[in-house]
ROBA-893725 format. One record per residue (C-alpha): residue number from 1; residue in one letter; y negated, z negated, x. Coordinates in steps of 0.5 Angstrom, whole numbers, plus 500, padded with zeros to 3 digits. Layout:
REM ROBA-893725
- NUM/A/Y/Z/X
...
This chain:
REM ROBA-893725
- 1/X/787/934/253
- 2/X/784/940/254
- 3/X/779/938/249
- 4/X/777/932/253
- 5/X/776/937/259
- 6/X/772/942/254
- 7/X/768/936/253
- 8/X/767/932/259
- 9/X/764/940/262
- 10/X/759/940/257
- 11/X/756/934/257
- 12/X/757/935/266
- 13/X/753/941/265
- 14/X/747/939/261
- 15/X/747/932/265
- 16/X/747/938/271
- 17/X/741/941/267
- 18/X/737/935/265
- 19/X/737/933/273
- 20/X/734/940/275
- 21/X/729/941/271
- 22/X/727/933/274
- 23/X/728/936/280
- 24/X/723/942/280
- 25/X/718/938/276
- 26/X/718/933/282
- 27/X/716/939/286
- 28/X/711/942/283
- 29/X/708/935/281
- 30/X/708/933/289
- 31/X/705/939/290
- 32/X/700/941/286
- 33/X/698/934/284
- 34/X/691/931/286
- 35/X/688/924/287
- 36/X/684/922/281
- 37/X/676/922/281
- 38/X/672/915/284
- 39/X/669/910/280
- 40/X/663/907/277
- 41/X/665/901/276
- 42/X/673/898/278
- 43/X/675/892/274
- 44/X/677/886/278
- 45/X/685/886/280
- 46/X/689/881/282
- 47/X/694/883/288
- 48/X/701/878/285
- 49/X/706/877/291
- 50/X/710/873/289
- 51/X/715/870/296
- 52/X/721/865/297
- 53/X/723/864/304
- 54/X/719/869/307
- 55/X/716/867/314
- 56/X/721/873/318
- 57/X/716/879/314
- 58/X/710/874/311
- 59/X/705/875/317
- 60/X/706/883/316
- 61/X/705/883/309
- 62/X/699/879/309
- 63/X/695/882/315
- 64/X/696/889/310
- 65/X/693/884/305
- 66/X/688/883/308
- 67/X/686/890/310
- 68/X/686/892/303
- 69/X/680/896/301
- 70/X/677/896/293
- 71/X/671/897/290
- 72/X/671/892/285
- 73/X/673/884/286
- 74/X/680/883/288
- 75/X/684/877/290
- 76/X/691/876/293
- 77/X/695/871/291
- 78/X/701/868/295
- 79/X/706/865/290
- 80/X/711/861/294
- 81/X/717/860/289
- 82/X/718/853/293
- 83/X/720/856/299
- 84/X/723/852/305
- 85/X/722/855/311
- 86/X/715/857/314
- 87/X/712/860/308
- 88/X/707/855/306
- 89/X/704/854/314
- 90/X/703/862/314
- 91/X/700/863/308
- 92/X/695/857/309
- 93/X/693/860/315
- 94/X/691/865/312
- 95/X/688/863/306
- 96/X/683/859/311
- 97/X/682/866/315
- 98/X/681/871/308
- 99/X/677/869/303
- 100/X/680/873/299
- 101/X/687/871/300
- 102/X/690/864/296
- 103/X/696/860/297
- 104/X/699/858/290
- 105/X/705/853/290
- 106/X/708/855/283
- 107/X/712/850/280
- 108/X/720/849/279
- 109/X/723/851/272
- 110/X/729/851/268
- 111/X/730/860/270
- 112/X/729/862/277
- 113/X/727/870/279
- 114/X/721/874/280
- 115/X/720/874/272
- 116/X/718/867/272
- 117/X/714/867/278
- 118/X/710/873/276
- 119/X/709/870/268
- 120/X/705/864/272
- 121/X/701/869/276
- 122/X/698/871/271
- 123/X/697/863/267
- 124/X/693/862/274
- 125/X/688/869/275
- 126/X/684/872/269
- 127/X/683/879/272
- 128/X/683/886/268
- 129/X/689/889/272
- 130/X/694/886/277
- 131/X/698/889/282
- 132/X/704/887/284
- 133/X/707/887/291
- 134/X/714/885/294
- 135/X/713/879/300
- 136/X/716/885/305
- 137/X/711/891/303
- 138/X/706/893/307
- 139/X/700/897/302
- 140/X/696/903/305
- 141/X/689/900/305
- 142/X/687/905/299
- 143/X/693/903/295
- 144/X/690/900/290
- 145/X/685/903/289
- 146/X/689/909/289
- 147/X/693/906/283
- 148/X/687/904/279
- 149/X/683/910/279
- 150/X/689/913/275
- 151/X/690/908/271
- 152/X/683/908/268
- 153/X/683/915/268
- 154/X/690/917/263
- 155/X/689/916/256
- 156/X/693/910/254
- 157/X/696/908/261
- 158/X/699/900/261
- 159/X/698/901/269
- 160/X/700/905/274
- 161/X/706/907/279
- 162/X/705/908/288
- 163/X/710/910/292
- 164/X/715/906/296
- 165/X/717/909/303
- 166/X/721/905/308
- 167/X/719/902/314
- 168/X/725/901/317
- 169/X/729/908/316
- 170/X/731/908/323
- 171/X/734/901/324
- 172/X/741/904/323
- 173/X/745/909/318
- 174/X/745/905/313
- 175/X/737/904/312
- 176/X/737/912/312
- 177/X/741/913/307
- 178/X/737/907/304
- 179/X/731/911/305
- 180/X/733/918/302
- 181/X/736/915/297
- 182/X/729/912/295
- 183/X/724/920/296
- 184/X/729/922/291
- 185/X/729/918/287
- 186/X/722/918/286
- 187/X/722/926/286
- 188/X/726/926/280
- 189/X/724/919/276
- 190/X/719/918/278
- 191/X/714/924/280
- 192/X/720/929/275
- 193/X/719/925/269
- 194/X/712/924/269
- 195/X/710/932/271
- 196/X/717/933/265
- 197/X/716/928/260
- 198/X/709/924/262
- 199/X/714/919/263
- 200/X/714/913/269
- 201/X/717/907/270
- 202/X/715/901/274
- 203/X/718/900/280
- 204/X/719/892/282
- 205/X/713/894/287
- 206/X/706/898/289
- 207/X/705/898/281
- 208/X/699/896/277
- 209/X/699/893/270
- 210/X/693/891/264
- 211/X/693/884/264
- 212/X/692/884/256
- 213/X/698/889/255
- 214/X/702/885/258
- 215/X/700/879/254
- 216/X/700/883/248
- 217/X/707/884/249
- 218/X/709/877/252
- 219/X/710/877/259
- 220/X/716/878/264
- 221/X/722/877/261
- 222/X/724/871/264
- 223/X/732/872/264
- 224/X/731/880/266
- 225/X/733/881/274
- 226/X/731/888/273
- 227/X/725/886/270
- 228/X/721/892/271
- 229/X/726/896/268
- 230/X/726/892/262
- 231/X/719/892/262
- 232/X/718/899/262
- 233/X/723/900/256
- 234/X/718/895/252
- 235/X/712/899/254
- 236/X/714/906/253
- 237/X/716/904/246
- 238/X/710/899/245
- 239/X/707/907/246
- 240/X/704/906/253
- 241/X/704/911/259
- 242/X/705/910/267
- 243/X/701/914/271
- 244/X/706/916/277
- 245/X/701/917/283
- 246/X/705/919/289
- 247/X/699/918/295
- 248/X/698/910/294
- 249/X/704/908/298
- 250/X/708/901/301
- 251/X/712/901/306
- 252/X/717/896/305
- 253/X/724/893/309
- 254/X/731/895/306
- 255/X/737/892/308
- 256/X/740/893/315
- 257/X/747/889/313
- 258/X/752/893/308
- 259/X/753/885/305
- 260/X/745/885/304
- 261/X/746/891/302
- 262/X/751/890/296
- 263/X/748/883/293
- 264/X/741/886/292
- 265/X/745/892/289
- 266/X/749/888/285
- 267/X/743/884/283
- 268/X/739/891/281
- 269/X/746/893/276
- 270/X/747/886/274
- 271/X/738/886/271
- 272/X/741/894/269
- 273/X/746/893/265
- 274/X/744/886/262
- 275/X/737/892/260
- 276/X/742/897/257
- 277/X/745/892/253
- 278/X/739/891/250
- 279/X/737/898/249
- 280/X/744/899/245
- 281/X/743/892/241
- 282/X/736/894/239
- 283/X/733/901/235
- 284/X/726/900/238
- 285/X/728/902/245
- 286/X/730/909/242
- 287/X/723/910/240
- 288/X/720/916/241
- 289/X/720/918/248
- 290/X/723/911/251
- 291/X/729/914/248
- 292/X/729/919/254
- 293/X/729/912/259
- 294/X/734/908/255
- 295/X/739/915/255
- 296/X/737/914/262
- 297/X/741/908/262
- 298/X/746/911/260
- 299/X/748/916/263
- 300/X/746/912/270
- 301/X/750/906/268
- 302/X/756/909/264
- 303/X/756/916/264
- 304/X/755/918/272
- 305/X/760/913/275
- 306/X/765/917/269
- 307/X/763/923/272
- 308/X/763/921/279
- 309/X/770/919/278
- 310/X/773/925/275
- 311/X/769/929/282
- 312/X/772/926/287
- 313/X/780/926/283
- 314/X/779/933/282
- 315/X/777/934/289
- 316/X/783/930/292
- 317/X/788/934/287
- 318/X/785/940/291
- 319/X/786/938/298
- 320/X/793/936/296
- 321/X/795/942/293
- 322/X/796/939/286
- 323/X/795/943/280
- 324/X/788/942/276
- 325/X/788/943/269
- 326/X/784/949/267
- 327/X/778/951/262
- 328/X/774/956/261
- 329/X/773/955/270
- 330/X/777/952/274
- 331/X/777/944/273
- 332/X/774/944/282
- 333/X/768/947/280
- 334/X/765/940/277
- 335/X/767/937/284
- 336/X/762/944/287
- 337/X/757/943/283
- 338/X/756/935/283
- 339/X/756/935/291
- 340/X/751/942/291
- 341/X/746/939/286
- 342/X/747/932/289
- 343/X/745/935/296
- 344/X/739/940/293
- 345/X/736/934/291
- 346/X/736/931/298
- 347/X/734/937/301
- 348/X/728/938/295
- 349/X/726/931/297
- 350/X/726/932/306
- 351/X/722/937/306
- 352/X/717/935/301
- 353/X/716/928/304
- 354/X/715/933/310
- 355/X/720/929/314
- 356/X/726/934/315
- 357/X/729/933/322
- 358/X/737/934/324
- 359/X/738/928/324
- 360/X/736/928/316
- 361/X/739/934/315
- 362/X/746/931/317
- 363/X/745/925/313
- 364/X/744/930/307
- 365/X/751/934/307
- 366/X/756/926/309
- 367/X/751/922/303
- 368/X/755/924/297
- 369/X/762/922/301
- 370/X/759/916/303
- 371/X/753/913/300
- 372/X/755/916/293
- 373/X/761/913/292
- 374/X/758/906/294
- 375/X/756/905/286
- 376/X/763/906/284
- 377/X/765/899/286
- 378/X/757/896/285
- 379/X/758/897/278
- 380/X/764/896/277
- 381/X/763/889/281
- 382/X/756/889/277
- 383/X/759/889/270
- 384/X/765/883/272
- 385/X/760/879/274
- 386/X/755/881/268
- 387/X/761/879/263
- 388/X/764/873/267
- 389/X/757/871/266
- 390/X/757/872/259
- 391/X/763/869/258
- 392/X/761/862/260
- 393/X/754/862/259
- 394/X/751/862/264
- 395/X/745/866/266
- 396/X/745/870/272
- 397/X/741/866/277
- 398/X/736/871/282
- 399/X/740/872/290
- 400/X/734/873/294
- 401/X/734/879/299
- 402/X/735/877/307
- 403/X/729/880/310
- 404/X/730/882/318
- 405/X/726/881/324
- 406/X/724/887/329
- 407/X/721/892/324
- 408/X/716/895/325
């Protein structure tokens, strides 16, 4: 037993460690980064918005679609996964307003999901780059600009990566939270492991990728529900680069409902889990510095809920008196230093997003008790159903995420 307890606070402290070296680094980089320089000349882009069901926020999205601004030629495709609402009709009404904007019905097939939507994306535009955004984004007028500028600059870069803010971080507690959650991660994954290791990661949204990359590598994966994710994987061990740029920025909408809020989770683990069995079953995903993503997996999938459960055991034996196993310090100082790195890097990300108020602060100092402990139940919820999935062969099918009016 003592040699379990040994072993679990080795590993804690290194896991410790590893996170606040991302954390300072993500500072460092947010501070001290500069926009790469203008263009000559700017390839063409295709902007790949793929939509199903969608007329809540679809006006939104493309009046900011419209107010792209690029050097270069540039198109938008709406791609309407045989959506039944007003999709269609808004889309139209735009595509006769911009010229730039095109209405695209993709076809049924066998696999549904955004992989497969995105797959005929590509068969239907011959652009350099494209860029790929959610239908409830609204980019910055400089965002894709911003993107293709580092990409062109950065040696051996497949793309590159903005940043995601939230659009209605007000709406309620949860959406906050959902909010801060997002700034940290991409302080720490995002901005941290790129200044640390020259390393980003695709974020489902605001990313940009080299056409003949991608094809090189055969496209989206059509089974992944995580697609980017497993895309990420593929290009780091395909020796490829993502350039993280924090000034090309989207504002996207996030679940208001707690029900919302654990299906599009669960969806996320599930596409996560199905990734980390792949990167277990296959040596390519431990080559080379994605062996850093795929021991990323790891640690967020197996080993942080393993931590986390041991943290709140150990905090509730204090509270109620009971006596805790002793190593070289007391077994509680797990618990301590969990809740203090975990609120540092909340705190590192209000003040360098520059939007500390009381409120925010507040939010910080509960989110470990709260938010936190979500992601026990959503991985174990994920891998029940991964593995009920696995048994009867079924492949999972893609859940939507429902999108709110009144956000603005």
């Amino acid at each position: 037993m003592m040699a379990l307890m040994m072993f679990i606070m080795g590993f804690f402290w290194l896991l410790l460690l590893f996170y606040s070296v991302l954390t300072v680094s993500g500072v460092w980089y947010r501070v001290s980064s500069k926009p790469a320089q203008a263009l000559e000349n700017y390839p063409s882009v295709a902007v790949l918005v793929p939509a199903r069901n969608e007329e809540i926020v679809l006006e939104d999205t493309l009046r900011a679609m419209g107010r792209l601004r690029y050097k270069g030629k540039m198109e938008v495709f709406l791609l309407d996964d045989n959506s039944r609402d007003g999709t269609a009709a808004i889309a139209k009404e735009f595509a006769e307003v911009f010229s730039k904007i095109h209405y695209i019905p993709v076809p049924p097939g066998k696999l549904s999901g955004k992989s497969r939507v995105l797959n005929y994306g590509l068969g239907i535009s011959d652009s350099e780059y494209f860029v790929v955004y959610d239908a409830d984004n609204e980019p910055e007028p400089d965002a894709v600009e911003k993107l293709v500028e580092a990409a062109v600059a950065v040696k051996n870069a497949a793309g590159a990566v903005g940043y995601v803010k939230t659009k209605n971080a007000d709406a309620n507690l949860l959406t906050s939270m959902i909010a801060l959650e997002f700034q940290v991660f991409q302080l720490l994954m995002q901005c941290g492991r790129w200044a640390f290791l020259k390393l980003g990661s695709l974020a489902g949204t605001n990313m940009l990728l080299k056409r003949s990359i991608i094809e090189e590598l055969g496209g989206y994966d059509e089974h992944a529900l995580a697609e980017d994710a497993e895309l990420t994987v593929r290009l780091s061990a395909a020796g490829y680069v993502l350039p993280v740029v924090p000034e090309s920025r989207t504002w996207e909408q996030e679940p208001e409902q707690f029900r919302t809020f654990i299906k599009q989770r669960t969806r996320w683990l599930t596409g996560n889990i199905y990734l980390l069995e792949k990167s277990l079953s296959e040596f390519g995903h431990w080559k080379g510095k994605t062996f850093f993503l795929s021991l990323q997996h790891v640690l967020t999938y197996l080993v942080f809920v393993v931590v986390l459960l041991f943290s709140d055991i150990f905090f509730i034996m204090g509270l109620t008196g009971q006596k805790l196993p002793q190593a070289e310090v007391p077994m509680l100082m797990l618990w301590f230093m969990s809740y203090f790195v975990y609120t540092t890097q909340l705190l590192s990300a209000l003040v360098v997003d520059k939007n500390v108020s009381p409120k925010n602060v507040m939010l910080v100092f509960i989110m470990y008790f709260t938010y936190a402990q979500l992601f026990i139940v959503l991985l174990l919820r994920s891998f029940a159903l991964y593995l009920w999935s696995r048994f009867k062969g079924q492949a999972i099918s893609w859940d939507k995420t429902k999108r709110f009016k009144g956000v603005g």
